[in-house]
C-alpha positions, -999 to 999 in steps of 0.1 A, spaced: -38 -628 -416 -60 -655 -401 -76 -642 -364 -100 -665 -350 -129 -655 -333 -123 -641 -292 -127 -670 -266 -152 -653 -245 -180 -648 -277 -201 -673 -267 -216 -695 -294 -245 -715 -290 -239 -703 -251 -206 -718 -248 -170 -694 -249 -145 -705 -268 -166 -728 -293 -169 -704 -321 -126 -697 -318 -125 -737 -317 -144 -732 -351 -124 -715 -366 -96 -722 -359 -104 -760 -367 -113 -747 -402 -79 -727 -406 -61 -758 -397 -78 -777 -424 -76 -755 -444 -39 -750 -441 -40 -712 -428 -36 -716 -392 -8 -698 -386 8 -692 -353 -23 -702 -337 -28 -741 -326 -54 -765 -328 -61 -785 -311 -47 -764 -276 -58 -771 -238 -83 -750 -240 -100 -770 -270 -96 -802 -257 -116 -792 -222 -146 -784 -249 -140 -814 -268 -143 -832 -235 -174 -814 -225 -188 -821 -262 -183 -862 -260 -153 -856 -292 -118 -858 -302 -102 -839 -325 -101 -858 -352 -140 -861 -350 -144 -828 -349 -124 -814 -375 -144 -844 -397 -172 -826 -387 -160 -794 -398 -155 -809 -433 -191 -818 -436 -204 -788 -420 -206 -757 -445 -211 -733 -420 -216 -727 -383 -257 -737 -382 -255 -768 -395 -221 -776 -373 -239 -767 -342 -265 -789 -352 -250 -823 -363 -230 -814 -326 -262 -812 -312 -254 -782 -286 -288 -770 -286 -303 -803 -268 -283 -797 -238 -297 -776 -214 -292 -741 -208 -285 -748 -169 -259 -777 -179 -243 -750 -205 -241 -724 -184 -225 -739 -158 -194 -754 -180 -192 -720 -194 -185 -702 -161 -163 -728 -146 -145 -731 -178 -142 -690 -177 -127 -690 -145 -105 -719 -148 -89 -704 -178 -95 -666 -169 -57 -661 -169 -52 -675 -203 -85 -655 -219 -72 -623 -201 -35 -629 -219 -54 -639 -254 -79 -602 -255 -47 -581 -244 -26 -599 -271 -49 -595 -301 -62 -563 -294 -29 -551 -295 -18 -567 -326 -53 -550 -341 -35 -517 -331 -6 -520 -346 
């Protein structure tokens, strides 16, 4: 059963961007599941990242894995000051939801 990666891992300093990942790859794919894409919560880091979602999942189908992804998305060249600060407003503003997701798959890893 497909189970992206938590919303608070931080790749390439920004939560949520290595969940987006994957689940942008399970959608194409066709192995998404329950889970959506793209959700709220993806489109406030496709806004941050300049992309839609149709632009990013054809970057996903170039992209073999997530190294060169992060790269032709150019993450790296924004500063760590600038990335920081979208990560903790982004954290607080969707605290709630992040909170709900952990509690939710945890359990469903328990049983």
């Amino acid at each position: 059963m497909f189970r992206p990666r938590s919303g608070r891992l931080r790749t390439a300093d920004l939560p949520w961007l290595g969940r987006m990942i994957d689940k942008g790859r399970a959608a194409l794919s066709g192995t998404l599941g329950d889970y959506a894409f793209p959700c709220s919560m993806d489109l406030d880091l496709l806004r941050y990242l300049g992309l839609d979602p149709d632009a990013f999942k054809a970057l996903l189908g170039l992209c073999p894995d997530d190294a060169a992804l992060l790269e032709m998305l150019g993450v790296d060249s924004r500063s760590s000051a600038e990335k920081r600060l979208w990560a903790e407003v982004f954290e607080v503003r969707h605290a709630r939801l992040l909170n709900e997701l952990d509690k939710e798959e945890i359990r469903d890893k328990k049983g």
